[in-house]
C-alpha positions in Angstrom: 25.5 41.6 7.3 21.9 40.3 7.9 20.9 37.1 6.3 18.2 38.8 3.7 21.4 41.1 2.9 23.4 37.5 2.0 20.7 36.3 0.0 20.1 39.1 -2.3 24.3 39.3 -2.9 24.0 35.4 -3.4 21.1 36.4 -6.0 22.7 39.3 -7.3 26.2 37.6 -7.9 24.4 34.4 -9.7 21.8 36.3 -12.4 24.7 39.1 -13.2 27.6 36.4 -13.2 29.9 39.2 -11.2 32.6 38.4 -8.4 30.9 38.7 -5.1 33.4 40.9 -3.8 32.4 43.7 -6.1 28.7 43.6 -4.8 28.4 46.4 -2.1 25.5 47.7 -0.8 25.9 50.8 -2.8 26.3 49.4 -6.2 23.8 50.0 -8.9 22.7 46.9 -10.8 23.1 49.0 -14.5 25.5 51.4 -13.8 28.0 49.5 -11.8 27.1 45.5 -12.1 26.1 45.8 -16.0 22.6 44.5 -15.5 20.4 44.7 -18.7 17.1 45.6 -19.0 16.2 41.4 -19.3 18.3 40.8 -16.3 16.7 43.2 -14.3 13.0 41.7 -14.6 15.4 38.1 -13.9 16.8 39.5 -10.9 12.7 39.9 -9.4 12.4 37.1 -10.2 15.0 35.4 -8.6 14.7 37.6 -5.7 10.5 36.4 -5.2 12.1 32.5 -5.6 14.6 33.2 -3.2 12.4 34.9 -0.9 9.1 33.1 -1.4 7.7 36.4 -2.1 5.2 38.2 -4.7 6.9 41.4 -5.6 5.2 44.2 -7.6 7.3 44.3 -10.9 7.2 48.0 -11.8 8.3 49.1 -7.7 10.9 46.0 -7.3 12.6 47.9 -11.0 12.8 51.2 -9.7 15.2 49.9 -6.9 18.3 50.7 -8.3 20.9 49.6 -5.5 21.4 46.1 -3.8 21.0 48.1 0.0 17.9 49.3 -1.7 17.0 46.3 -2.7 18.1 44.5 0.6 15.5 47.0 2.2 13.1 46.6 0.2 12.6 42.4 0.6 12.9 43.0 4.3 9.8 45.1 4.3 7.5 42.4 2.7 9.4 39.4 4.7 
């Protein structure tokens, strides 16, 4: 597991208050972690404080899995 991949699990885990264990690379923040429309735009958030990064908002809410997600920071790190 790279360390972007750790962070955005570590990120995930904290704004959706679920068990890391249930956090997989194929889980979708709605569907399978319960994220809500307000946690979504939270989880950018967290993600561009995390990262030090300027996300755009409407691209970083169509990812809709935390490998997608993973892949997508790595691209603008």
């Amino acid at each position: 597991m790279s360390d972007v991949e750790k962070r955005v699990r570590n990120v995930v885990a904290s704004v959706l208050k679920v068990a890391p264990g249930r956090i997989t690379a194929s889980a979708r923040f709605v569907e399978d972690l319960g994220a809500e429309s307000i946690q979504s735009v939270e989880l950018v958030a967290a993600f561009e404080e995390e990262f030090d990064i300027e996300m755009d908002e409407e691209a970083a809410l169509s990812v809709k899995t935390v490998g997608k997600a993973v892949e997508f920071i790595e691209k603008m790190l």
